[in-house]
C-alpha positions as CSV (number, residue, x, y, z in Angstrom):
1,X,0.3,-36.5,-38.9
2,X,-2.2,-35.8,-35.8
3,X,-6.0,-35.1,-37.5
4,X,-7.7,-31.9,-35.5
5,X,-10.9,-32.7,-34.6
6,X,-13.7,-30.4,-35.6
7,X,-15.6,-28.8,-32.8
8,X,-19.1,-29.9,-31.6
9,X,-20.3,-26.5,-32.6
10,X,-19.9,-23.9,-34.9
11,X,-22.3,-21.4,-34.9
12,X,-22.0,-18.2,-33.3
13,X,-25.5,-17.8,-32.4
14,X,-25.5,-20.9,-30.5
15,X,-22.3,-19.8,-28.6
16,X,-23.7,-16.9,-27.4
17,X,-26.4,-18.3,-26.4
18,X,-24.3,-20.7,-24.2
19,X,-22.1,-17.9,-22.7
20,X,-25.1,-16.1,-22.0
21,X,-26.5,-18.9,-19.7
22,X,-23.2,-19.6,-18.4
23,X,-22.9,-15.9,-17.0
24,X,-26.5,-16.3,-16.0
25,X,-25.9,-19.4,-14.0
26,X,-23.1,-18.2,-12.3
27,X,-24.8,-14.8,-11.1
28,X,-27.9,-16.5,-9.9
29,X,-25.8,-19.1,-8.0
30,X,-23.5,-16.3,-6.4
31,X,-26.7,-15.0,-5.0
32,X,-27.7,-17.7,-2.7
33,X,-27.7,-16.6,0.9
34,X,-27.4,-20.3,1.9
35,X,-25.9,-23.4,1.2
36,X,-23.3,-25.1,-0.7
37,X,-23.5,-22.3,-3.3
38,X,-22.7,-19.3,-0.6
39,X,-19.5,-21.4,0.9
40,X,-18.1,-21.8,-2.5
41,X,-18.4,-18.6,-4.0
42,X,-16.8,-17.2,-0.3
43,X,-13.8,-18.7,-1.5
44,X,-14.1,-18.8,-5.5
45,X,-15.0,-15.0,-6.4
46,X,-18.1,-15.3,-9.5
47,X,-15.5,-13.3,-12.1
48,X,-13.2,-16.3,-11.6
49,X,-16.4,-18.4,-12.9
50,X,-17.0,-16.0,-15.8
51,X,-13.6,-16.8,-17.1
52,X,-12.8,-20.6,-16.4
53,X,-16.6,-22.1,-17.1
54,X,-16.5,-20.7,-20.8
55,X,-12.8,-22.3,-21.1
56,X,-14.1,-25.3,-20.6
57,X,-15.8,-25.1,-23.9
58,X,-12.4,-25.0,-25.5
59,X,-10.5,-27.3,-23.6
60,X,-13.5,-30.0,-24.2
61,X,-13.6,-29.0,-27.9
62,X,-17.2,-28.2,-27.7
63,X,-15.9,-24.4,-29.9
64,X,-13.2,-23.7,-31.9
65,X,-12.1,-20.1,-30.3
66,X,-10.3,-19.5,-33.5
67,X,-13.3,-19.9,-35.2
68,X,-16.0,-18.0,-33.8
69,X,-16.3,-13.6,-34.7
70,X,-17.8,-12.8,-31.1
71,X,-14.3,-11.8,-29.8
72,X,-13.8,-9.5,-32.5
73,X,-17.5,-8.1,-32.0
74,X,-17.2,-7.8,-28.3
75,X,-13.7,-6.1,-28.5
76,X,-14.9,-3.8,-31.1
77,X,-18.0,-3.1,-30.5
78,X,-19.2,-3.9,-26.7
79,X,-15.7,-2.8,-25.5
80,X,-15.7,0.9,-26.3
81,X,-19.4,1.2,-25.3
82,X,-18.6,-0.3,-22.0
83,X,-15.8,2.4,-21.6
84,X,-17.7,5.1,-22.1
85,X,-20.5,4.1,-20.2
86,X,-18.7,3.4,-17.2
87,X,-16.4,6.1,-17.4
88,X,-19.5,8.6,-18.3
89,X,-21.4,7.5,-14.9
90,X,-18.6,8.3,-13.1
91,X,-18.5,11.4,-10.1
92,X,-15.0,12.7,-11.2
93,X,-15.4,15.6,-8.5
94,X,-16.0,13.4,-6.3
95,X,-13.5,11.3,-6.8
96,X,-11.4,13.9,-5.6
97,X,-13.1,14.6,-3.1
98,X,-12.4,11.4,-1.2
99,X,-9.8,12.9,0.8
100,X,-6.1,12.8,-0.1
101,X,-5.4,9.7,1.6
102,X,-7.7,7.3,-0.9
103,X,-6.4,8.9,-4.0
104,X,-2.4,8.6,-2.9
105,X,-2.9,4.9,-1.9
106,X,-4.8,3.8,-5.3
107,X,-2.0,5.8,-7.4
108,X,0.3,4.1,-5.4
109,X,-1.4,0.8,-6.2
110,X,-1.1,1.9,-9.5
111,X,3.0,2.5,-9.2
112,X,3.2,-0.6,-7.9
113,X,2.0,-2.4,-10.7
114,X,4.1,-0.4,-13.2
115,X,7.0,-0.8,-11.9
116,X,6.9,-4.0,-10.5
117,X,6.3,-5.9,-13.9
118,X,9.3,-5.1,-15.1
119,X,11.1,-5.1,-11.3
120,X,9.7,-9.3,-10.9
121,X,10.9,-9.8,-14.8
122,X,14.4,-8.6,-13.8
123,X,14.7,-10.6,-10.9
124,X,13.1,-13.6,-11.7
125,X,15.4,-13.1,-15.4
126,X,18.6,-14.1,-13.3
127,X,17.4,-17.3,-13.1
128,X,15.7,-18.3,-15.9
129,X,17.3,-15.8,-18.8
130,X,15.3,-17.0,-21.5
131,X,12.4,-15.1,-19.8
132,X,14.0,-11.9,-21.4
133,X,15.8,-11.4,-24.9
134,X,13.5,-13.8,-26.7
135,X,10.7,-12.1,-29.3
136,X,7.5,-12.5,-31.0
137,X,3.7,-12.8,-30.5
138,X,3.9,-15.5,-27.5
139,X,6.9,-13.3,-25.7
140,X,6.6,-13.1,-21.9
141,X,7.1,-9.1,-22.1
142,X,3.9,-8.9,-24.6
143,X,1.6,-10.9,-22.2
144,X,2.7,-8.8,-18.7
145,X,0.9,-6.1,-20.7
146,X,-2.0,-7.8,-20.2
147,X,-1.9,-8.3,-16.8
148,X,-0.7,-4.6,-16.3
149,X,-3.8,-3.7,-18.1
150,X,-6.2,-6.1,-16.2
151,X,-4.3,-5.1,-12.5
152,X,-4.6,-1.3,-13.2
153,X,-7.7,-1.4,-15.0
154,X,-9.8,-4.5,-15.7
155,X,-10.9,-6.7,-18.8
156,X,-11.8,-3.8,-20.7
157,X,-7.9,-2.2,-20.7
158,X,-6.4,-6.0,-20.8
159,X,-8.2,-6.5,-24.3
160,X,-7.3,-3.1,-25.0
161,X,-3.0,-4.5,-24.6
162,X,-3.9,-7.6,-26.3
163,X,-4.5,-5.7,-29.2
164,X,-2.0,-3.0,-29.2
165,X,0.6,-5.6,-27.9
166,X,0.0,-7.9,-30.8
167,X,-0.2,-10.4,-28.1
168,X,-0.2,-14.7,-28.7
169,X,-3.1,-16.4,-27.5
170,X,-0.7,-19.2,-25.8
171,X,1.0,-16.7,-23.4
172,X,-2.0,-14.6,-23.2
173,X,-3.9,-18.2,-21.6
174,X,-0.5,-18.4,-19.1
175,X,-1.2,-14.9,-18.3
176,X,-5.0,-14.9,-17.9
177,X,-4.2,-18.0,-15.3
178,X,-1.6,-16.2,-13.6
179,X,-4.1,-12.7,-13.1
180,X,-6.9,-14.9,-11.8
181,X,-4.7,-17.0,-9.3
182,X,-2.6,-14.5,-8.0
183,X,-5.4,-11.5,-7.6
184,X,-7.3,-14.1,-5.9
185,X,-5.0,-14.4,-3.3
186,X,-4.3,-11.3,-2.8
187,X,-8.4,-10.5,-2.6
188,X,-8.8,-13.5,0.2
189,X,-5.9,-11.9,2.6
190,X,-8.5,-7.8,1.3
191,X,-11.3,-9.8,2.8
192,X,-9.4,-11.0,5.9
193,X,-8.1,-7.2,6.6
194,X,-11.4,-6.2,6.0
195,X,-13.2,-8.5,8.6
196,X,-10.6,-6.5,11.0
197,X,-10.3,-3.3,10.2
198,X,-10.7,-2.0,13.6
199,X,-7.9,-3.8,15.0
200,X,-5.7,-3.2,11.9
201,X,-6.7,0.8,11.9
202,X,-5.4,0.3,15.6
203,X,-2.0,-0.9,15.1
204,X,-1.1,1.9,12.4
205,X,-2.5,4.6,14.2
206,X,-5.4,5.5,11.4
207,X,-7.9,7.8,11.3
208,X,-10.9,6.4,10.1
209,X,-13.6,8.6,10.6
210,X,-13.2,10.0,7.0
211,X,-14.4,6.4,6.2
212,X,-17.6,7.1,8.0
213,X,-17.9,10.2,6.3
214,X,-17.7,8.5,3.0
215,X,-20.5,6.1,4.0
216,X,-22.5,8.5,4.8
217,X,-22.5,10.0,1.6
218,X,-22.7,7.1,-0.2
219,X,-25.9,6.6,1.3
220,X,-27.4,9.6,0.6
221,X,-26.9,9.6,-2.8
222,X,-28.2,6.1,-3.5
223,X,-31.3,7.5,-1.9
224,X,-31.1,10.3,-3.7
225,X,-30.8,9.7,-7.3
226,X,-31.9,5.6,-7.8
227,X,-35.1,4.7,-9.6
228,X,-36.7,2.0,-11.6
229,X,-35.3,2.9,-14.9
230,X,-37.9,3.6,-18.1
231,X,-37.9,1.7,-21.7
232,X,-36.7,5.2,-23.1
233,X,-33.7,5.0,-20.2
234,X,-32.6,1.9,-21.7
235,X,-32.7,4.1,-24.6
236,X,-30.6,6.9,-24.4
237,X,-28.1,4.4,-22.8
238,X,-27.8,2.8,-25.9
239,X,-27.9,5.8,-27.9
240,X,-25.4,7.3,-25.6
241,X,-23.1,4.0,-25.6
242,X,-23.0,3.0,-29.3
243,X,-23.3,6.6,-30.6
244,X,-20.0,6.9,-28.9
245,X,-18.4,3.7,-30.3
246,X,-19.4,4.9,-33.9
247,X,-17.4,8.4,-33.3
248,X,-14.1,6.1,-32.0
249,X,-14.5,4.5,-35.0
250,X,-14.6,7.1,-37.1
251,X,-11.5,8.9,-35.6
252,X,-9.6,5.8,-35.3
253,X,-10.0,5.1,-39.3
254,X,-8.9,8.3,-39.8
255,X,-6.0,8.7,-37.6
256,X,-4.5,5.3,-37.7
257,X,-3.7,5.5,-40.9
258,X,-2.6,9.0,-41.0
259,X,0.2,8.1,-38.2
260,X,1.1,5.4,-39.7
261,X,1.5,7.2,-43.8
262,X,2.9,10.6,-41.7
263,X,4.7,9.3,-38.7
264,X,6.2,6.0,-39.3
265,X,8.9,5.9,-36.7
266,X,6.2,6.4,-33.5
267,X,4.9,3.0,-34.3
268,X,6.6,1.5,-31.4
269,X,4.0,4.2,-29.4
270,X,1.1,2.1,-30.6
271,X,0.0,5.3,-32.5
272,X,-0.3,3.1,-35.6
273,X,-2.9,1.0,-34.1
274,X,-6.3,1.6,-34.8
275,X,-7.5,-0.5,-31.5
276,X,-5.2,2.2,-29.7
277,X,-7.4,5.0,-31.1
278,X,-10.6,3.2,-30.8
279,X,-9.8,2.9,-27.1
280,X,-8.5,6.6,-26.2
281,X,-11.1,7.9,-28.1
282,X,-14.0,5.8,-26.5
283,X,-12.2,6.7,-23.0
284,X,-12.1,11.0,-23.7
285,X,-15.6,10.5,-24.7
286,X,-16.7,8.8,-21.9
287,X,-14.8,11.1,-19.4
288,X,-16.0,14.2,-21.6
289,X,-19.6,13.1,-20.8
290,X,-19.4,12.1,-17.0
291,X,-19.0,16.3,-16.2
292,X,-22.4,16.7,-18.2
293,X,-26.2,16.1,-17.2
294,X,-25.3,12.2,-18.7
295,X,-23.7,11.0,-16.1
296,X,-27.0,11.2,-14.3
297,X,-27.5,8.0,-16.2
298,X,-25.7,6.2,-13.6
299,X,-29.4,6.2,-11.8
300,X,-31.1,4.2,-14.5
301,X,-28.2,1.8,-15.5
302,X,-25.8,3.2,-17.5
303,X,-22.9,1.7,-15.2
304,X,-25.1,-1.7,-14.8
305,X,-25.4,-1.5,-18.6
306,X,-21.1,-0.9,-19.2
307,X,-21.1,-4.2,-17.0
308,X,-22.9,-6.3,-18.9
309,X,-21.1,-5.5,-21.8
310,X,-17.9,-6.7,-20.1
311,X,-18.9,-9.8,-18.8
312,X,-19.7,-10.8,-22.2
313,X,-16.5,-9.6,-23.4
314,X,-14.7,-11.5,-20.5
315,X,-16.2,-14.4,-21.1
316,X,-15.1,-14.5,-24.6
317,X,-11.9,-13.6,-23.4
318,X,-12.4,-17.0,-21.1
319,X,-13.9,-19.0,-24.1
320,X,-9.9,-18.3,-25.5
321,X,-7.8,-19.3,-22.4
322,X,-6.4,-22.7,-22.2
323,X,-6.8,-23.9,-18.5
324,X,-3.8,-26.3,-18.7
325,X,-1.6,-23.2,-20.0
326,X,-0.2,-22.6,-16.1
327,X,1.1,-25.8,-15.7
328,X,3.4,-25.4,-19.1
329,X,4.8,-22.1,-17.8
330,X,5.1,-22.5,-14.2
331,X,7.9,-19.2,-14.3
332,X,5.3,-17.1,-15.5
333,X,3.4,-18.3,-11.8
334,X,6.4,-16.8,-9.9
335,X,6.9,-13.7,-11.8
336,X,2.6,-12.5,-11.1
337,X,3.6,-13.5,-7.3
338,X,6.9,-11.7,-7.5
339,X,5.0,-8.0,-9.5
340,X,2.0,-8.9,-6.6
341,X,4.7,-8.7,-3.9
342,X,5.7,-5.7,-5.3
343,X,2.6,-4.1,-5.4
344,X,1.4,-5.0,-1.8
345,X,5.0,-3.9,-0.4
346,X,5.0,-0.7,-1.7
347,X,1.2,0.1,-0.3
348,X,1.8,-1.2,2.7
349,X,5.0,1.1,3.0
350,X,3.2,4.3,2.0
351,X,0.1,3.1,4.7
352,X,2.4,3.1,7.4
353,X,4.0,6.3,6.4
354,X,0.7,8.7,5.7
355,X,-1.6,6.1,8.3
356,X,-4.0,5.3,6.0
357,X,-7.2,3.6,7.4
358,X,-7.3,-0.3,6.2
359,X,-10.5,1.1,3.8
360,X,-8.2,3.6,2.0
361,X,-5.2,0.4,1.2
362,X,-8.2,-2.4,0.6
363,X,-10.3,-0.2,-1.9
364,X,-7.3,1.3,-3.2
365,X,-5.6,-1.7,-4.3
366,X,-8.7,-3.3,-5.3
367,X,-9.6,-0.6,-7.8
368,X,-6.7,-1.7,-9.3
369,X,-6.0,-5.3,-8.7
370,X,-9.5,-6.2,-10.1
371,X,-11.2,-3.2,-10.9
372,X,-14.9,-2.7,-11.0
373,X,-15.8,-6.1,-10.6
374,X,-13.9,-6.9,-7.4
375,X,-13.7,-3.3,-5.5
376,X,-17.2,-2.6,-4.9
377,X,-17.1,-6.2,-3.2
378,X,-14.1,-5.3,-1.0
379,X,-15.4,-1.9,-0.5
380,X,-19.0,-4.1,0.5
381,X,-16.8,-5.7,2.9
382,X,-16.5,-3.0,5.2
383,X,-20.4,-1.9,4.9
384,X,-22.7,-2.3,2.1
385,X,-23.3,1.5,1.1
386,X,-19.5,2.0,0.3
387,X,-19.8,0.0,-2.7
388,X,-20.2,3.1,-4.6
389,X,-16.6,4.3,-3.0
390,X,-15.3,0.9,-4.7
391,X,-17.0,1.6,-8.4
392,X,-15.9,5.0,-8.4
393,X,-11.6,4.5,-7.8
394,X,-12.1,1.3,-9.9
395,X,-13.6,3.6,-13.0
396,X,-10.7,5.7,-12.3
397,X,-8.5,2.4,-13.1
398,X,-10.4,1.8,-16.1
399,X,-9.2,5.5,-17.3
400,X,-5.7,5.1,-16.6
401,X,-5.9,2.1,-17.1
402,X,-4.9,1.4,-21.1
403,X,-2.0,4.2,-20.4
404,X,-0.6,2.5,-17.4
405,X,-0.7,-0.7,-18.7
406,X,1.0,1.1,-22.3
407,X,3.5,2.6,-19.9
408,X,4.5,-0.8,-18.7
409,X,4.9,-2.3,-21.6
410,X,7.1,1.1,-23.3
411,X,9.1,0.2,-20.0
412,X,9.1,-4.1,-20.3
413,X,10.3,-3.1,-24.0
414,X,13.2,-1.5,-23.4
415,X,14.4,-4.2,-21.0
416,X,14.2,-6.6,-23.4
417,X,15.6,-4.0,-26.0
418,X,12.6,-4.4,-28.4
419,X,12.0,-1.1,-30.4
């Protein structure tokens, strides 16, 4: 009988403390302008870091995962926050106001992913059945959630199906692998359209002087609206964050239960879970808030704030993934590149019909394939002050997010005729 061997270290203070400087140390190195440190992260994005440096601690045994409460504390506590605070600094109007163009080719992002889950599980199930019919907390179905959550949304809305998916940690690793591989692909051929755009915009016969338009705008409300935020800022954020977290809880001890006593036939509609509440609840809240004075927030940090909150939570999530996972379930590899496939096909198919400008198909499948940590850089890509254009789709993912993702998996049930 093989003896585990106890980790290095135990204490959850210390852990946090070492994921703290890990996140640190890979932000301050993404920042160089020069050197070794500026090649690499051209080619290895800094989330990628944030998820595979804090693995190492598990697959070197320096933590027990298993062990440690700050997954638990940044799902349930951080999480919500970070929902509302994003979604509340978000310009909704806005949003719409983009032009018709940006909003059909994100949706259709969107489409792409929900549908073409279950379309690569299908195909890829012809050749290796097992991949469908088989069951239980480490089922292939139950971690595509989590990608569908991730894709449409980001970190936030994959915890979000980890939880209401009952999902295993061993398939959730093979997933977690498969989202930052394949994305990453995807987000080097984003940065190669990007670098010509012109010539792209060209060949379909674009319009891009809506683009300018937007860049424009971006730029004067940067000017507009930023300052150096106050102590009492940092305040209200907090008040504003945490406040909210303590009214999902509320609801979602209250109407978890009462589903589940009244209602017990919707459980397969996650209306049972009290994560599910937490996170629709934190999500109205947030949205509630972003057409009041609060969003103004979004000047002194509030969005900045939301962030921070989720790369501790996604480095936890990293601190659980097993790095070697990919290699054991080398299928799961063809089915992301196979749903990816599926989602670039259809965008570029809708680009060429409506002659979208290469912006409108970068940002728009960014915001989903990445979400707020990846679109602002794509949306950088084409000039600096459309970063905002990339934050404000991507907070749009992180609404629809949980609900596309639970859409996916109602759908990836029914294939496999769980219910």
């Amino acid at each position: 009988m093989e003896t585990e061997i106890a980790p290095m270290i135990t204490n959850d203070a210390v852990i946090m403390g070492m994921l703290a400087v890990l996140l640190g140390a890979v932000f301050w190195t993404s920042s160089a302008t020069s050197g070794p440190f500026k090649l690499f992260y051209k080619i290895f994005p800094p989330l990628l870091l944030c998820y595979f440096l804090p693995s190492l601690l598990n697959l070197f045994n320096i933590v027990d995962p298993d062990e440690s409460n700050l997954y638990f504390v940044a799902s349930r506590y951080l999480l919500p926050a970070a929902l509302v605070l994003l979604t509340m600094s978000a310009d909704l109007p806005a949003v719409f106001k983009l032009g018709p163009k940006a909003l059909i080719m994100f949706f259709t992002g969107t489409i792409g992913v929900v549908i073409g889950g279950p379309i690569a599980l299908l195909l890829v199930a012809k050749f290796i059945p097992d991949l469908i019919g088989v069951d239980g907390p480490d089922a292939v179905w139950r971690g595509m959630t989590t990608l569908a959550g991730s894709w449409i949304g980001g970190g936030a809305n994959q915890a979000a199906m980890y939880e209401m998916y009952d999902v295993g940690d061993s398939v959730f690793s093979s997933w977690i692998a498969v989202d930052v591989i394949v994305a990453n692909i995807w987000m080097a051929f984003l940065l190669l359209g990007a670098a010509n755009h012109k010539a792209i915009d060209k060949f379909i016969g674009a319009d891009a002087s809506s683009v300018d338009t937007l860049r424009d705008k971006a730029e004067a409300f940067e000017t507009e609206h930023s300052r150096i935020p106050e102590l009492r800022d940092l305040m209200y954020i907090l008040a504003i964050g945490f406040g909210a977290v303590a009214i999902a809880h509320y609801g979602s001890d209250t109407l978890a239960p009462y589903f589940r006593e009244t209602y017990p036939e919707l459980a397969r509609y996650s209306v049972h879970s009290g994560f599910f509440w937490l996170m629709l609840i934190a999500t109205a809240i947030g949205v509630f808030l972003s057409f009041t004075p609060f969003r103004k927030m979004s000047a002194v940090g509030s969005m900045k704030t939301g962030s921070v909150f989720i790369y501790i939570l996604v480095a936890t999530i990293g601190m659980n993934m097993d790095v070697t996972a990919i290699a054991e379930r080398p299928e799961l590899f063809v089915v992301g590149l196979v749903w990816m496939a599926v989602h670039v096909g259809l965008l570029i198919l809708v680009a060429l019909l409506i002659k979208a400008p290469t912006f409108f198909i970068a940002v728009g499948s960014k915001a989903n394939i990445g979400g707020a940590a990846s679109a602002p850089v794509i949306a950088a890509a084409f000039h600096p002050s459309l970063a905002p254009v990339g934050v404000l789709l991507a907070v749009v993912g992180y609404i629809i997010g949980t609900w596309g993702a639970w859409l996916t998996g109602q759908i990836l049930m029914n294939i496999v005729g769980v219910g």
